[in-house]
SEDREN-296579 format. One record per residue (C-alpha): residue in three letters; x, y, z. Coordinates in steps of 0.5 Angstrom, whole numbers, padded with zeros to 4 digits, always signed. Example, Ala and Ser with C-alpha at 12.3 -4.5 7.8 and 13.67 -1.06 7.14 Angstrom:
<recs>
ALA+0025-0009+0016;SER+0027-0002+0014;
</recs>
This chain:
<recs>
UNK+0014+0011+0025;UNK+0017+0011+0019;UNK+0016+0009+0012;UNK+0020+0007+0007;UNK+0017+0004-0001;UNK+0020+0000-0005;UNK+0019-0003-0012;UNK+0016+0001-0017;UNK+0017+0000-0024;UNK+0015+0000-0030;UNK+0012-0005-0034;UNK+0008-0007-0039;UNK+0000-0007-0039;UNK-0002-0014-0036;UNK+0004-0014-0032;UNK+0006-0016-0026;UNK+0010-0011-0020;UNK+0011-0013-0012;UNK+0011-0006-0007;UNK+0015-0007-0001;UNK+0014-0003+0004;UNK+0019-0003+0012;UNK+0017+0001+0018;UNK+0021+0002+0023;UNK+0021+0007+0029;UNK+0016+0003+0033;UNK+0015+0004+0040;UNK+0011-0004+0041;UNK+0004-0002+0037;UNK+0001-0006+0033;UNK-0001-0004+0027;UNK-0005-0003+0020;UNK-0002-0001+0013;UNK-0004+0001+0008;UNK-0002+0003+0000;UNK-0005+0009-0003;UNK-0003+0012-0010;UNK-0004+0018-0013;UNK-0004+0019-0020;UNK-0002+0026-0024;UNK-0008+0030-0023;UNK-0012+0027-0019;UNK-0013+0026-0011;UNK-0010+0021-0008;UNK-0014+0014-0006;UNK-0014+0008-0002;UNK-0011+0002-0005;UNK-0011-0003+0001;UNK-0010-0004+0007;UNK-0008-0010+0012;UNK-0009-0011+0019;UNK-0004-0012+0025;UNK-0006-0020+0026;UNK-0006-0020+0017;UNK-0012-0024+0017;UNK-0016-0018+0015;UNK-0016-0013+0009;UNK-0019-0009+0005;UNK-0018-0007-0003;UNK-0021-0001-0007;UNK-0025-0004-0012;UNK-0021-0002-0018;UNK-0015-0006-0014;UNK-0020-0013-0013;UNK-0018-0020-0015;UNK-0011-0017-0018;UNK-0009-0013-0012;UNK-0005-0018-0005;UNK-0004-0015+0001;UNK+0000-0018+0006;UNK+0005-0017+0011;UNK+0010-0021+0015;UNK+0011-0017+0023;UNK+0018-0021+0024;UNK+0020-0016+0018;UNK+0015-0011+0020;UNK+0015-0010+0012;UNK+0008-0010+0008;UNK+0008-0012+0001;UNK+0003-0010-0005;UNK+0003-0017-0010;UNK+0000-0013-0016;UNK-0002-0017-0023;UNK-0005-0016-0029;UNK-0003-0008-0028;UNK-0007-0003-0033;UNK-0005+0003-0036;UNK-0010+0007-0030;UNK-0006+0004-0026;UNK+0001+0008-0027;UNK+0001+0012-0020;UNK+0006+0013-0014;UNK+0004+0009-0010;UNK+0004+0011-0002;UNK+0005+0006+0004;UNK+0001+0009+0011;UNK+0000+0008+0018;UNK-0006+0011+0021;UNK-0005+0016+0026;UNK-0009+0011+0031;UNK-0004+0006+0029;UNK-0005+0003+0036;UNK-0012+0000+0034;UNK-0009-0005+0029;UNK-0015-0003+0024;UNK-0014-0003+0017;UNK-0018+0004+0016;UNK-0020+0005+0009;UNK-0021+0013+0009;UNK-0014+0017+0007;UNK-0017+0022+0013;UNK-0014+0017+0018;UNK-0007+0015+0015;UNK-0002+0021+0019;UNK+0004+0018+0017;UNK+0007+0016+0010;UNK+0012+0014+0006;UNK+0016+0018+0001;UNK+0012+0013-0005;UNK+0014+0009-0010;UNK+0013+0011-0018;UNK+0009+0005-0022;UNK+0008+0006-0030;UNK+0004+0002-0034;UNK+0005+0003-0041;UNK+0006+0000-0048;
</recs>
């Protein structure tokens, strides 16, 4: 499995960024994807996660009601929508797949993520 982000920036606070992520070197496994993001000095953390089928996702409440994780297979990419983006926000963000990525779940827990993409940096600043 290999990862690659796309779409980091920075932006003004109340702005707007798209995060893309494409996978490639899949052996026909249905997988999950997921987004974390680590700030300067602090633990990476979840973000948002979406299943094989895309029609189950999981967001970190910092990321709900701003944040749209979506996916589409034929492209085996996943996008990252986020709006209304803050200062708090500023990071590198990380796509992931977990290392069971034959279950198709979409994990919250960054212990069972094994495979990363080289992150994108997003700013947020005025």
């Amino acid at each position: 499995v290999q990862l690659q982000a796309f779409g980091g920036g920075s932006v003004l606070p109340g702005g707007s960024l798209r995060l893309s992520c494409a996978e490639s070197g899949r052996t026909n496994s249905r997988i999950a994807m997921a987004w974390f993001r680590q700030a300067p000095g602090k633990e990476r953390e979840f973000v948002s996660a979406i299943n094989w089928a895309g029609d189950k996702s999981e967001y970190a409440d910092s990321a709900k009601g701003r944040f749209t994780i979506s996916r589409d297979n034929a492209k085996n990419t996943v996008w990252l929508q986020m709006t209304s983006l803050k200062p708090e926000d500023t990071a590198v963000y990380y796509c992931a797949v977990p290392r069971n990525h034959a279950s198709g779940i979409a994990y919250t827990e960054l212990i069972e993520y094994g495979y990363w993409g080289q992150g994108t940096q997003v700013t947020v600043s005025s």
